[in-house]
C-alpha positions as CSV (number, residue, x, y, z in Angstrom):
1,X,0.0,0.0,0.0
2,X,1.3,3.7,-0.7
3,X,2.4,5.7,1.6
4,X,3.0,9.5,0.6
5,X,3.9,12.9,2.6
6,X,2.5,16.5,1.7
7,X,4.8,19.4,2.1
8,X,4.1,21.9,4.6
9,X,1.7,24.6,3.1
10,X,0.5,28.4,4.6
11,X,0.1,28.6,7.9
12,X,-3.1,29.7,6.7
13,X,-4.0,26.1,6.3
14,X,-1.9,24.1,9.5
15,X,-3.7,22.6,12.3
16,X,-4.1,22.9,15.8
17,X,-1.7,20.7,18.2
18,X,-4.5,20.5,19.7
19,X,-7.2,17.3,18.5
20,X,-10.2,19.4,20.3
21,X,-9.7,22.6,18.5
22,X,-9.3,20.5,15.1
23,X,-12.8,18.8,15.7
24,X,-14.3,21.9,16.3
25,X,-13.1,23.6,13.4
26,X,-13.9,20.4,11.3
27,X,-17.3,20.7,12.5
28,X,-18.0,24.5,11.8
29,X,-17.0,23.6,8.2
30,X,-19.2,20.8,7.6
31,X,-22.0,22.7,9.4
32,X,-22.7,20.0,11.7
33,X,-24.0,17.6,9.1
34,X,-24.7,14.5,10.5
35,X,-23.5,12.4,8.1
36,X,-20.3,13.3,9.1
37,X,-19.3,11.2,11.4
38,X,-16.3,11.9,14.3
39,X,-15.1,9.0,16.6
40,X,-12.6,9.5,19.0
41,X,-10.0,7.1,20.4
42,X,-7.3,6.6,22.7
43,X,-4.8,3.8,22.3
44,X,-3.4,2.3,25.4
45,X,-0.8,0.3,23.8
46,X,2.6,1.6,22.9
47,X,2.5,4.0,21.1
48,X,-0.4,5.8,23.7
49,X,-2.1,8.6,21.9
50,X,-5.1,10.1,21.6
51,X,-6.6,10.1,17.7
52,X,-10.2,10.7,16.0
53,X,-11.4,9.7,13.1
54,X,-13.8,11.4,10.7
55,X,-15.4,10.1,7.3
56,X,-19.0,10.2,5.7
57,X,-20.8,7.6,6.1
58,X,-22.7,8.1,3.0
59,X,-19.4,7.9,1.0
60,X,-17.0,5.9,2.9
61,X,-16.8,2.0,2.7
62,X,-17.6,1.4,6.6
63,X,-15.6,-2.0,6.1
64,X,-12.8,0.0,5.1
65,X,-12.9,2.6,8.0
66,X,-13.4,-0.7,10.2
67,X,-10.9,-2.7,9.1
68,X,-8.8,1.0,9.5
69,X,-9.8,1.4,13.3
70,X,-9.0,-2.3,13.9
71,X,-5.3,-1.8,12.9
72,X,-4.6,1.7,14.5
73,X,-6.7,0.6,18.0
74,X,-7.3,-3.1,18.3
75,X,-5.0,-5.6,19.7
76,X,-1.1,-5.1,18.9
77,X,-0.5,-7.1,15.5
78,X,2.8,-8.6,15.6
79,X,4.1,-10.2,12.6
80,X,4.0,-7.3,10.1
81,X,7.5,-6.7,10.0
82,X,7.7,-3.9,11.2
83,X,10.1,-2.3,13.4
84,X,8.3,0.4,15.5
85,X,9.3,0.3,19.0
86,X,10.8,4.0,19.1
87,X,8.6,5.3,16.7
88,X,6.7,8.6,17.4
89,X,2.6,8.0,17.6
90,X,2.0,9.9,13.6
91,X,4.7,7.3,12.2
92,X,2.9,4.6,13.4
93,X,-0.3,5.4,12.7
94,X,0.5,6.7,9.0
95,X,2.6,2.9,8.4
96,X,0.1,1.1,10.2
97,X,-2.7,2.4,8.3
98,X,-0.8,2.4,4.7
99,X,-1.3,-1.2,5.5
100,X,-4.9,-1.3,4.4
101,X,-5.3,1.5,2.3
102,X,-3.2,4.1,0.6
103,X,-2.4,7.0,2.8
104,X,-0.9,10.4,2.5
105,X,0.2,12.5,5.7
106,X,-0.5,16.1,5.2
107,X,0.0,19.3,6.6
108,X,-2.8,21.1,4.5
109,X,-6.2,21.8,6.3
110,X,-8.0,22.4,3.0
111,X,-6.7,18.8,1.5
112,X,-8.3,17.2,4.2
113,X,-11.6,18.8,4.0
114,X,-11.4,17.8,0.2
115,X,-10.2,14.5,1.0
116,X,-13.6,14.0,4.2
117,X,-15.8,15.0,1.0
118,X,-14.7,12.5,-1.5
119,X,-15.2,10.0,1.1
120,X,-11.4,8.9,2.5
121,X,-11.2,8.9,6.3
122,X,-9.4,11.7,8.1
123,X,-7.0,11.0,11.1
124,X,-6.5,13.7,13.5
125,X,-3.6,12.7,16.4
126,X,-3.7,14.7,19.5
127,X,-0.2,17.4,19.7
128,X,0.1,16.5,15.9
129,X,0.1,19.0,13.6
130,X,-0.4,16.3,10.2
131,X,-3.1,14.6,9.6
132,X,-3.5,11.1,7.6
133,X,-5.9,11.0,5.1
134,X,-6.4,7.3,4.1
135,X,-7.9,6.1,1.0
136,X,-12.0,4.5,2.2
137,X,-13.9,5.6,-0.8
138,X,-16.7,3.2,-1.2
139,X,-20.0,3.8,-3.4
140,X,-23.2,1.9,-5.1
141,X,-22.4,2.2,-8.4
142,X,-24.4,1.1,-11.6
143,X,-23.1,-2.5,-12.7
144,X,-21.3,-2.9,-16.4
145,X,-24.2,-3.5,-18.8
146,X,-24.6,-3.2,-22.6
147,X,-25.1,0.2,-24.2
148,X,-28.2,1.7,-24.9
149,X,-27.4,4.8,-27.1
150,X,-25.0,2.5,-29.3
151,X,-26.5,-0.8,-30.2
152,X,-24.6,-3.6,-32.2
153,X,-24.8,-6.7,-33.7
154,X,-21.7,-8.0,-34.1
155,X,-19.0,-6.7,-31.0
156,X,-18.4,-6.4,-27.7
157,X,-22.0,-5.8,-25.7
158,X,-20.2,-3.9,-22.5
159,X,-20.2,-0.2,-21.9
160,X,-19.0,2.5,-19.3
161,X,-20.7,2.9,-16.3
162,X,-20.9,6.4,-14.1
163,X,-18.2,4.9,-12.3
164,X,-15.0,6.8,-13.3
165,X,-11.8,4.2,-11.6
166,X,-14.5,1.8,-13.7
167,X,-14.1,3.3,-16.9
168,X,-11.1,3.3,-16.9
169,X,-9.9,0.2,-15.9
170,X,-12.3,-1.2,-19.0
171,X,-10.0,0.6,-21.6
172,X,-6.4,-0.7,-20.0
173,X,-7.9,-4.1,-19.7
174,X,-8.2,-3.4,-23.8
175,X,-4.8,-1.5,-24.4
176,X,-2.1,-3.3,-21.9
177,X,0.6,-1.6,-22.6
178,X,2.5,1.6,-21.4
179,X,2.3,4.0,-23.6
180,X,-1.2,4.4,-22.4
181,X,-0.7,7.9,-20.0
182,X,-3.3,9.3,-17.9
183,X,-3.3,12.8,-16.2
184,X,-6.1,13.9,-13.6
185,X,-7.4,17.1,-13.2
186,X,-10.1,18.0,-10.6
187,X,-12.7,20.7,-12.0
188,X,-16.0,22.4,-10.7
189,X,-15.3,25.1,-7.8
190,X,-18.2,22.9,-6.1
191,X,-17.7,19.8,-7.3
192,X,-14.3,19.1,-7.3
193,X,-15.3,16.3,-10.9
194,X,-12.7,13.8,-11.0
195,X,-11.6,14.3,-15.1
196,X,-9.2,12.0,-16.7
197,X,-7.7,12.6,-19.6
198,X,-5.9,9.4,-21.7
199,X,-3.9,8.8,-24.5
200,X,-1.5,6.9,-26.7
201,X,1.9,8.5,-25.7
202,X,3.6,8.5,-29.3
203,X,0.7,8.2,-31.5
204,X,-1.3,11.4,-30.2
205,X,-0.2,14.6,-31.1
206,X,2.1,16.4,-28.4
207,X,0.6,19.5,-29.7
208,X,-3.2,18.7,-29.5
209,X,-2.3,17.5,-25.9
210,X,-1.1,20.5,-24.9
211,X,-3.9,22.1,-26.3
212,X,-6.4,20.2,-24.8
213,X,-4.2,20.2,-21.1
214,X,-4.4,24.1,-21.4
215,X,-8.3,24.6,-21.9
216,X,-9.1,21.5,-19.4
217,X,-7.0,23.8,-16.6
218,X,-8.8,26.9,-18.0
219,X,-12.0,25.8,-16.7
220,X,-13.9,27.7,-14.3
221,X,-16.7,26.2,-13.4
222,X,-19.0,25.7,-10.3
223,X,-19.9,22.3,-11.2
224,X,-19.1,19.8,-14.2
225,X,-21.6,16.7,-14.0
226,X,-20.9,15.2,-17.3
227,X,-19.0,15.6,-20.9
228,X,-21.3,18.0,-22.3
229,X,-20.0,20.9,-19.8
230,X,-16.2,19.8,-21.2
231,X,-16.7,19.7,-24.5
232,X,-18.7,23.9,-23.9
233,X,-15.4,24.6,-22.5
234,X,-12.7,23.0,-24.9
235,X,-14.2,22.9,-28.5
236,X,-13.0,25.6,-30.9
237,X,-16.4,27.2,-32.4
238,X,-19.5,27.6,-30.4
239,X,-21.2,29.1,-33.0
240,X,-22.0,25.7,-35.4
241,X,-24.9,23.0,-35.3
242,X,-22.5,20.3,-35.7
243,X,-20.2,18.9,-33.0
244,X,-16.7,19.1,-33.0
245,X,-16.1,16.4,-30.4
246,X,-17.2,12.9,-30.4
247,X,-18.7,11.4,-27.2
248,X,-19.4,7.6,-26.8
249,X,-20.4,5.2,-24.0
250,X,-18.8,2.5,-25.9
251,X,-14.9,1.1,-24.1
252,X,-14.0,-0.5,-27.7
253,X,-14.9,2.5,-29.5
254,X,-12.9,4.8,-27.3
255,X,-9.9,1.9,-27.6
256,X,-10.2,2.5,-31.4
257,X,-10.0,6.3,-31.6
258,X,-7.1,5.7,-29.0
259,X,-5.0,3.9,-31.1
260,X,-5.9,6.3,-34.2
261,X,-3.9,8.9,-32.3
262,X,-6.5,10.8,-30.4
263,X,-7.7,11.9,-26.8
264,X,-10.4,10.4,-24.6
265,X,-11.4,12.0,-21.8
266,X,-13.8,10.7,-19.1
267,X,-15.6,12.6,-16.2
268,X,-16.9,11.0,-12.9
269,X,-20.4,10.2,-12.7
270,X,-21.1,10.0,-16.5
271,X,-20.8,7.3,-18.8
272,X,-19.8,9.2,-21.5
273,X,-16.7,9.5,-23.1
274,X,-15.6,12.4,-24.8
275,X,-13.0,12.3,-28.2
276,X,-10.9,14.8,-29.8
277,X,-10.0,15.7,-32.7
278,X,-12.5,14.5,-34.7
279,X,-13.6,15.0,-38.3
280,X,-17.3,15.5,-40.0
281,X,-16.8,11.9,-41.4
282,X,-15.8,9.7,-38.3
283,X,-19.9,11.0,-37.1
284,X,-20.9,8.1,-40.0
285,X,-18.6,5.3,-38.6
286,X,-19.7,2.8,-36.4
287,X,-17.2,0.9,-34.4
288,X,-19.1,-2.4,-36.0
289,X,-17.9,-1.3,-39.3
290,X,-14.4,-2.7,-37.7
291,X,-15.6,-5.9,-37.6
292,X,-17.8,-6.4,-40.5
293,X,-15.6,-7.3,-44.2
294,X,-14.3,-4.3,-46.0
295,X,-17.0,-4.1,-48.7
296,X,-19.6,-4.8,-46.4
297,X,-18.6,-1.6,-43.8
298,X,-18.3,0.4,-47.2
299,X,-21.9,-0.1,-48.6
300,X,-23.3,0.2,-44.6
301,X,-21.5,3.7,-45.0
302,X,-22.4,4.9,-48.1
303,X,-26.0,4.4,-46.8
304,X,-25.4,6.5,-44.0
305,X,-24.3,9.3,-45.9
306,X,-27.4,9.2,-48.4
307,X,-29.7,8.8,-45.0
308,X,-28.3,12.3,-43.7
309,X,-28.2,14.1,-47.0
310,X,-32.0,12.6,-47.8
311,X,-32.7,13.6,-44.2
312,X,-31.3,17.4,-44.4
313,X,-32.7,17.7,-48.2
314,X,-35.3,16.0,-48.9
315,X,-38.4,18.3,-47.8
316,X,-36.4,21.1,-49.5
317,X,-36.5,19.4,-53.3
318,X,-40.2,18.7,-52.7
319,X,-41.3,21.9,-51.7
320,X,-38.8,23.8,-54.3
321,X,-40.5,21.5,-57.1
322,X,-43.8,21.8,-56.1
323,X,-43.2,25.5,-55.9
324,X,-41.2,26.6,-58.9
325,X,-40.2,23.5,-60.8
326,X,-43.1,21.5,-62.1
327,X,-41.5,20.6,-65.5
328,X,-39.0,18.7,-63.8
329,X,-41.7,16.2,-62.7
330,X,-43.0,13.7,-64.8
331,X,-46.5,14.2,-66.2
332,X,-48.5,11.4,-64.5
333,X,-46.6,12.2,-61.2
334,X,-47.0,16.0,-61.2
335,X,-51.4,15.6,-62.2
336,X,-51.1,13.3,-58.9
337,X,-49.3,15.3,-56.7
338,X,-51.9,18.3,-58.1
339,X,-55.0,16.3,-57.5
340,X,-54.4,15.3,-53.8
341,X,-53.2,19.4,-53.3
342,X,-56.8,20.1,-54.8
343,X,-58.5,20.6,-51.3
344,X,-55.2,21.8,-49.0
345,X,-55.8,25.5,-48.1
346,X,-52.0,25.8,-47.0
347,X,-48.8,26.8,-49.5
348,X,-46.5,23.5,-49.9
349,X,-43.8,25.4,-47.4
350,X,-46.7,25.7,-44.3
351,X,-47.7,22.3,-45.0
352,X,-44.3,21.1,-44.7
353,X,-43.4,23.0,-41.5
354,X,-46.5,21.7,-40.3
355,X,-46.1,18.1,-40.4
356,X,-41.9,18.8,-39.7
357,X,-42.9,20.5,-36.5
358,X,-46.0,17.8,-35.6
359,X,-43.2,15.0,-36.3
360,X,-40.1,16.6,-34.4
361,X,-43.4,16.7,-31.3
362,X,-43.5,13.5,-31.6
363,X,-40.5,12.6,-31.4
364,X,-40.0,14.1,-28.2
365,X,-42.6,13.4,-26.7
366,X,-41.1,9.7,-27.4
367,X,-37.9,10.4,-26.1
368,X,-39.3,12.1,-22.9
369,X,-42.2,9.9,-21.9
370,X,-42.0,6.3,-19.8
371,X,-40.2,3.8,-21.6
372,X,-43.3,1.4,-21.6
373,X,-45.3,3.9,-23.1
374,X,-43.1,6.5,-25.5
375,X,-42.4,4.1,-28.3
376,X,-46.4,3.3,-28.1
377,X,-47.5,7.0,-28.6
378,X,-44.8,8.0,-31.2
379,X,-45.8,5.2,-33.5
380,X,-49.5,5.4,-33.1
381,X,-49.3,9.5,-32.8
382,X,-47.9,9.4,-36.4
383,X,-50.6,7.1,-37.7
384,X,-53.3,8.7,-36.1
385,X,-51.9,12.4,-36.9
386,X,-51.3,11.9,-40.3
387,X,-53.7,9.8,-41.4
388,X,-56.6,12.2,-39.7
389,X,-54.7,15.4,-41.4
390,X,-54.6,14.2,-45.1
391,X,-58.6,13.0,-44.4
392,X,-59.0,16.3,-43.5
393,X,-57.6,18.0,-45.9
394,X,-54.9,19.9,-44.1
395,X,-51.8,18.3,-45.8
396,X,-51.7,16.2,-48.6
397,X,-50.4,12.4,-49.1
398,X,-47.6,13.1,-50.4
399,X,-45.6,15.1,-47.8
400,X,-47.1,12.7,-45.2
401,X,-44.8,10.2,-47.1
402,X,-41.7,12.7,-47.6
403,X,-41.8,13.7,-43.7
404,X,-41.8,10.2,-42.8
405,X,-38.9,9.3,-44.9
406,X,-37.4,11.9,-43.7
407,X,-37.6,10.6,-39.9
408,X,-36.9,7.5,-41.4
409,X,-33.4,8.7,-42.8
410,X,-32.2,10.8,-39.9
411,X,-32.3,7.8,-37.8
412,X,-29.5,6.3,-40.0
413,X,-26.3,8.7,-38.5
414,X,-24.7,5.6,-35.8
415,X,-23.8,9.4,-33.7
416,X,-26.9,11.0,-32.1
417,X,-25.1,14.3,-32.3
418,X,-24.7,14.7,-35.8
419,X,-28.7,13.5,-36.0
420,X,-29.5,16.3,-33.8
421,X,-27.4,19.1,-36.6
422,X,-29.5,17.8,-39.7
423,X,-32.8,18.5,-37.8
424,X,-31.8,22.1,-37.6
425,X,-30.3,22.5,-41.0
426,X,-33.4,20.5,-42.6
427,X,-35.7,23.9,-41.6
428,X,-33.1,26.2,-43.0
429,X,-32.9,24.6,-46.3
430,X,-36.7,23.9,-46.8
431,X,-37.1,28.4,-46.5
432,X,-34.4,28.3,-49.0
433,X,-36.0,26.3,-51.2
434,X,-39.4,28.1,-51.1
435,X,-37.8,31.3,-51.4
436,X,-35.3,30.3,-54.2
437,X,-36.1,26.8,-55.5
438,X,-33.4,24.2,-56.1
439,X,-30.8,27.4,-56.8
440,X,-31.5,28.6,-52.8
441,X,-30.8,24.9,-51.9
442,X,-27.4,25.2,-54.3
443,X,-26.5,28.2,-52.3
444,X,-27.2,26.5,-49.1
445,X,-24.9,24.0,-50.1
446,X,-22.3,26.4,-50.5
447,X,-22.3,28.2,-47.4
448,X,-22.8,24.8,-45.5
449,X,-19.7,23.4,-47.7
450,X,-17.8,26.4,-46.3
451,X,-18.9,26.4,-43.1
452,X,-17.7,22.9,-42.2
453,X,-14.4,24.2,-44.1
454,X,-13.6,26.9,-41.5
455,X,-14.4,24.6,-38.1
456,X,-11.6,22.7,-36.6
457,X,-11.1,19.9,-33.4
458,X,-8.7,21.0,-31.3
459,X,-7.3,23.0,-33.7
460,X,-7.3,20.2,-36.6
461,X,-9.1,20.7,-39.9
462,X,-12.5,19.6,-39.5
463,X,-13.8,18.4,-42.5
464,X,-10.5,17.0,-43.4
465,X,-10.9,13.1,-44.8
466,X,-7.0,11.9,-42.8
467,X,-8.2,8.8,-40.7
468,X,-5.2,8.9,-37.9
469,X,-5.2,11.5,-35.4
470,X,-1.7,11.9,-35.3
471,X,0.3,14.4,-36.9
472,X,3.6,15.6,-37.7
């Protein structure tokens, strides 16, 4: 077990020789919580001190702090090897306790407030001025289980868990080796988050490490409770409906972009993983395309891409031929199209915002209700809703069928954060289109073309087609 010693800090921050006057203050900070809980001691063996011990009971493994209290004030234990006859009562207790746990001695009032919150037991020694903070962190957390944001057929079924020390160990247990680093950082003025931040020491890019290390300490935050308040923080634009980092809840996914060259980094109490640099094209991989053959991943992608496009477009060519390009359809089509329009009171770009908006309701509403119930009420919602609108007269047949493919292909992106960036260009390009026609959705294309042009991950192009990470 480790045994480590702080250096002496401000005496802004020392204790009080005196265990009473430490409990106090300890007390006053917590505000007499109760679940803070102080238990004094005095050890009649040799050494003879007096001691107290403080750790939550809502965070601490009470076996730990047991088995703690058992060593420091039970019965001598002869046999460990240890030669402590002369030695002073802190020694002791700092070598007898770095036998269950690991165990720092410290000087610095405000680590051991830090240390009481995270749940590690506190050891106050009467006419000591250290204290020992030894490791007891215990809590209930959710067991390994398979994803639910990332389903696959063929691959590995486990996924991260809110568990932080868990996550982790399910990506060494993938990459043994040592060039896999990890550096900590603790962010959130409140919450004090556990981040970790992993790589691939000579396959990521020193620079884009350094990067990243500089906005991670640049946060300033009163809380971080998962990924998304990161990836505010360290992403290069703001100002852009698609993301610039990746986030995943997948351990062999994360393994993959590892090993590509690029940063993962995880946050306690979230499953999700976030990955940087990243590219527009990596949105469209699934980490089952590693393990299907070659041509078979290809076609599964190409699909994909038509999906979003079809997704983002397709409303947009309907209403701009509807509008202002009838030749282009074919005769028997276009005296269809007209004859179910006969009795619709709307223009084609009100009846498609209509059924866009009723659908993105919908889909929500999904999403947001009980599980039992939410697939229920989206699937019969849409029947009922459209099928009662076209009898109506409100919208005609046709859109019903070009919003529903249009749900349809959005649902093909394997990312649920490059879904979400379609949805919002989709309204953008369907005004275009009845405004301009198929030359406002060219134009569309053009800024949108441009736009992805400009953005960068951690300062690497964006919408560059380079698979590695790495860079010279």
């Amino acid at each position: 077990m480790a045994l480590q010693k702080q250096q002496t800090t401000g005496e802004e921050n020392a204790f009080d020789q005196q265990l009473a006057l430490n409990i106090e203050r300890l007390r006053q900070e917590f505000g007499n919580s109760p679940d803070y809980v102080i238990r004094s001691y005095t050890r009649s063996h040799h050494p003879i001190f007096s001691a107290a011990a403080v750790y939550n009971t809502n965070l601490a493994d009470e076996q730990a702090v047991e088995d703690l209290i058992e060593k420091l004030f039970g019965a001598d234990l002869n046999g460990t090897g240890i030669d402590d006859s002369n030695a002073a009562p802190l020694e002791w207790a700092a070598t007898r306790a770095a036998l269950a746990s690991s165990t720092i001695v410290t000087p610095n009032w405000d680590m051991v407030v830090d240390a009481a919150v995270a749940g590690d037991a506190v050891l106050f020694i009467d006419g000591c001025t250290d204290a020992i903070v030894v490791s007891t962190r215990g809590m209930e957390w959710r067991t390994i289980s398979e994803s639910t944001t990332q389903l696959v057929i063929r691959g590995p079924k486990d996924s991260f868990t809110e568990s932080i020390s868990t996550n982790i160990s399910l990506i060494r247990r993938r990459i043994r080796n040592k060039t896999l680093w990890l550096e900590r950082f603790s962010i959130g003025n409140l919450t004090a988050t556990n981040v970790s931040m992993l790589y691939l020491k000579g396959i990521a890019n020193e620079r884009t490490i350094q990067e990243l290390r500089q906005r991670m300490n640049a946060i300033q935050e009163d809380g971080i409770l998962e990924t998304g308040t990161i990836e505010r923080h360290v992403q290069d634009q703001h100002l852009t409906p698609f993301p610039t980092l990746y986030n995943t809840e997948r351990p062999d996914d994360v393994v993959g972009h590892l090993m590509d060259g690029r940063i993962a980094v995880l946050v306690d109490g979230t499953p999700f993983a976030l990955i940087g640099p990243i590219t527009f094209f990596h949105f469209f991989q699934s980490v089952e395309d590693l393990y299907q053959r070659a041509d078979i991943g290809l076609l599964i992608r190409l699909l994909r891409y038509i999906g979003y496009f079809l997704s983002m477009l397709l409303p947009a060519l309907y209403i701009a031929a509807m509008t202002f390009h009838q030749e282009m359809i074919p005769t028997p089509l276009l005296i269809s199209l007209v004859a179910q329009r006969e009795g619709v009171p709307f223009p084609v770009i009100v009846e498609a915002l209509l059924m866009e908006l009723s659908f993105e309701l919908m889909r929500e509403a999904g999403v947001r209700m009980p599980r039992a119930v939410g697939q229920a009420v989206s699937i019969v919602g849409a029947l009922i809703l459209g099928q009662a609108a076209v009898q109506a007269g409100i919208v005609s047949a046709a859109m019903v069928i070009v919003v529903a493919a249009t749900g349809i292909a959005s649902f093909t992106a394997p990312a649920f954060s490059i879904a979400i960036s379609v949805r919002i260009l989709r309204f953008g390009f369907m005004m275009l289109a009845s405004m301009f026609g198929l030359f406002g959705i060219v134009i569309g294309l053009f800024i949108l073309t441009a736009h992805l042009s400009s953005l960068q991950s951690l300062g690497s192009p964006y919408f560059s087609i380079q698979r590695k990470g790495r860079s010279k």
